[in-house]
MARNUVO-892808 format. One record per residue: x, z, y of N, C-alpha, C in turn. Coordinates in Angstrom, 3 decimals, m for minus. Layout:
BEGIN
<<X Z Y> <X Z Y> <X Z Y>>
...
# end
This chain:
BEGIN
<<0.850 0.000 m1.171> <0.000 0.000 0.000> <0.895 0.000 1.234>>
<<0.471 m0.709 2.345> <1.412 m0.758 3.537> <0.279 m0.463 4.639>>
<<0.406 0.434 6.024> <m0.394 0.594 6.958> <0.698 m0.052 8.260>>
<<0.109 m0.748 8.829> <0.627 m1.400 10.110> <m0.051 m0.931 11.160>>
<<0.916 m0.377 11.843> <0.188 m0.076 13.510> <0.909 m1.209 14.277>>
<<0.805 m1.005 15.625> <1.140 m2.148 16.840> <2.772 m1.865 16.859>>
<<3.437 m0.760 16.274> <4.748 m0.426 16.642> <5.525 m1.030 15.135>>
<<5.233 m0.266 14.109> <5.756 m0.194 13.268> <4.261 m0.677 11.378>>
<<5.553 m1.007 10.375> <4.355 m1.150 9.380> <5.348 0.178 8.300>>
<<4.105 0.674 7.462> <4.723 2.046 6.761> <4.480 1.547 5.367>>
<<5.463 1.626 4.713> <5.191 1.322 3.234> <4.984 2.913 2.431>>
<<4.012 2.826 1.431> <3.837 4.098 1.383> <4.313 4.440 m0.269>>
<<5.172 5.538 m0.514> <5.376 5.934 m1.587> <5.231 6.957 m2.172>>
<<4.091 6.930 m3.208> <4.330 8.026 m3.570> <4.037 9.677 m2.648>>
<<2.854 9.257 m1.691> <2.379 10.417 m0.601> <1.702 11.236 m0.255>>
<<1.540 11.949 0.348> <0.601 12.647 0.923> <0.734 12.711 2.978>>
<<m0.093 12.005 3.145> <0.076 11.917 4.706> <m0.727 11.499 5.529>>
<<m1.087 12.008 6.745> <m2.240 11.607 8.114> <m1.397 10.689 8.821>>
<<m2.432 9.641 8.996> <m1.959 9.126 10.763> <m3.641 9.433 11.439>>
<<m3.189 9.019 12.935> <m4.035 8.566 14.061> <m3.421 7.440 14.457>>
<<m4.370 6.400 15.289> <m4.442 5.518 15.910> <m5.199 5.410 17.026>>
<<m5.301 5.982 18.768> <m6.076 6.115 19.715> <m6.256 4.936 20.075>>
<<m7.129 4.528 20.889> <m8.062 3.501 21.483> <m6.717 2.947 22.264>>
<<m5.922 3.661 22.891> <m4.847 2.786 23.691> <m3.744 2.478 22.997>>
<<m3.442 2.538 21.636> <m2.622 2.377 20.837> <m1.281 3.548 20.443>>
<<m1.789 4.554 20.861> <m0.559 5.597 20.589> <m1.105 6.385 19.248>>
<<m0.493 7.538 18.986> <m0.933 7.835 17.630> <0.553 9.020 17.198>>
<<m0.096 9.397 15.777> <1.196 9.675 15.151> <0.764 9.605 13.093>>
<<1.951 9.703 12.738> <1.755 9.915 11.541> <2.770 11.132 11.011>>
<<1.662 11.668 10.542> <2.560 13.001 9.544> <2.674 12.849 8.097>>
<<4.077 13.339 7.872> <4.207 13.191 6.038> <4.521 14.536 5.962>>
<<3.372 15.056 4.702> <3.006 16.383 4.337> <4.334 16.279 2.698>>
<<3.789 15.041 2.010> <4.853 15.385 1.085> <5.361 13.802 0.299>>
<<6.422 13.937 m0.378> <6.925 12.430 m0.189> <7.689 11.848 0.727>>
<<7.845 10.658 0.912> <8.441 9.968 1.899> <7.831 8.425 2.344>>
<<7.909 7.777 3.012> <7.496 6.796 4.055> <8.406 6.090 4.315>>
<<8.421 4.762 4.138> <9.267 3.895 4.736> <8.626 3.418 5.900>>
<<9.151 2.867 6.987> <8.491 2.543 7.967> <9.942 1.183 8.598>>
<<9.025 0.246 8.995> <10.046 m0.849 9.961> <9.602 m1.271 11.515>>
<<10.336 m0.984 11.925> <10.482 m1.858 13.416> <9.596 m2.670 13.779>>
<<8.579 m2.878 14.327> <8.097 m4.400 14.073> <9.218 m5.354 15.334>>
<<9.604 m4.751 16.355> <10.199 m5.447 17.418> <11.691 m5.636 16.721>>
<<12.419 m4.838 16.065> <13.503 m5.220 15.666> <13.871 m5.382 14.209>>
<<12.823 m4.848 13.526> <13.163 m5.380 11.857> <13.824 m4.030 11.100>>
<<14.379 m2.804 11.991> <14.721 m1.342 11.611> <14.300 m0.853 10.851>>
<<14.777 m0.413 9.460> <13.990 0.154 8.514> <14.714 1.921 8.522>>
<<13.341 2.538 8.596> <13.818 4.217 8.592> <13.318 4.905 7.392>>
<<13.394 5.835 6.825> <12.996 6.894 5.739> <12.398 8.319 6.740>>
<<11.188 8.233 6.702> <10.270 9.611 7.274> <10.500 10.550 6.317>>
<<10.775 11.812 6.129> <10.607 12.736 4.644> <9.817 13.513 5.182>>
<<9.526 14.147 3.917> <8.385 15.283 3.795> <8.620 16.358 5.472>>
<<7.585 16.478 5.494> <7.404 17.981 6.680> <8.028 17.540 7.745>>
<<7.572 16.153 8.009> <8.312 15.247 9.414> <6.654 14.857 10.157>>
<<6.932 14.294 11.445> <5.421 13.507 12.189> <6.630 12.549 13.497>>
<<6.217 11.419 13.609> <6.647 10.283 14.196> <5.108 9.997 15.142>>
<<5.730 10.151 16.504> <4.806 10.212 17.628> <5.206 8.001 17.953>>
<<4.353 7.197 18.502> <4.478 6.528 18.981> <3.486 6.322 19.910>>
<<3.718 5.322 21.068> <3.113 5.138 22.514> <3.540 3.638 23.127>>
<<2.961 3.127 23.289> <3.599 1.916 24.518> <4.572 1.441 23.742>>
<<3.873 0.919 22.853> <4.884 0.116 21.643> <6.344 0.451 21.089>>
<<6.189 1.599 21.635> <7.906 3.069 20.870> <7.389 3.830 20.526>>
<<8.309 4.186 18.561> <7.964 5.042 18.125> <9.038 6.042 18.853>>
<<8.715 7.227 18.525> <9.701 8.735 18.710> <10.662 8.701 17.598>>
<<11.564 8.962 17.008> <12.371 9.526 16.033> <11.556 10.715 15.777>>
<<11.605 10.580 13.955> <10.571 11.382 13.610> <11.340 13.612 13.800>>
<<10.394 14.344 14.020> <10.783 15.636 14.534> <9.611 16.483 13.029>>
<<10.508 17.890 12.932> <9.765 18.386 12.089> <8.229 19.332 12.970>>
<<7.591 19.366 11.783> <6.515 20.038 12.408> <6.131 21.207 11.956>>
<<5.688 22.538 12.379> <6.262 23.499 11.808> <4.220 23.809 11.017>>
<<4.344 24.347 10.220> <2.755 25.061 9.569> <2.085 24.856 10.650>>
<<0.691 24.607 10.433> <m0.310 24.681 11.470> <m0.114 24.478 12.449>>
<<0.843 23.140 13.177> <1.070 23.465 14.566> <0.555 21.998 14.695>>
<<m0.351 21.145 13.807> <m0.498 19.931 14.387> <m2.301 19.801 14.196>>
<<m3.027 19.453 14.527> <m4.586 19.558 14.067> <m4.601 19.153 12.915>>
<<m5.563 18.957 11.843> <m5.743 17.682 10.701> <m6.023 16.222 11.559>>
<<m5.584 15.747 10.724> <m5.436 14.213 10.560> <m6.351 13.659 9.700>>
<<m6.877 12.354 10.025> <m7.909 11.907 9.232> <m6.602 11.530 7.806>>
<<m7.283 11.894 6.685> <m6.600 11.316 5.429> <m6.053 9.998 5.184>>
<<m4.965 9.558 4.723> <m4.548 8.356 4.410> <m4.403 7.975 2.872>>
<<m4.781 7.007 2.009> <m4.342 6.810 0.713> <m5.861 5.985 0.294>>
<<m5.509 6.492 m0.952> <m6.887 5.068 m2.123> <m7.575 6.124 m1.461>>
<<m9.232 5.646 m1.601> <m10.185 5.744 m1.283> <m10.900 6.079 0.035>>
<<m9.619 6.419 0.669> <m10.193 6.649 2.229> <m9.950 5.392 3.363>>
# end
């Protein structure tokens, strides 16, 4: 499975993880457990997200992903099969 936003596309392995996507195109995605590949769309950059990370993007830049500590982010709508 692959999710593409306007910044970046995330190949997903093996996960457990939220994104958002706001009406103006910013967002974030959190990886609860597993890991995430994710690429560049402007330069072709391929990164590794790991577990207990969230990658903020805005105005077509992502953030370098930062850890997030217990309960410090709202829920996230679910990502994976069936949702």
């Amino acid at each position: 499975m692959k999710v593409t936003t306007s910044v970046f596309a995330v190949g997903i392995r093996g996960t457990d993880f939220s994104y958002v996507v706001r009406p103006d195109g910013s967002g974030e995605i959190r990886l609860d457990s597993g890991e995430l590949e994710s690429t560049d769309l402007r330069t072709g950059a391929v990164s590794i997200l790991k577990a207990g990370n969230v990658v903020k993007f805005a105005n077509g830049q992502a953030d370098a992903p930062i850890p997030f500590p217990a309960g410090s982010m709202p829920d996230l709508p679910a990502a994976g099969p069936g949702n």
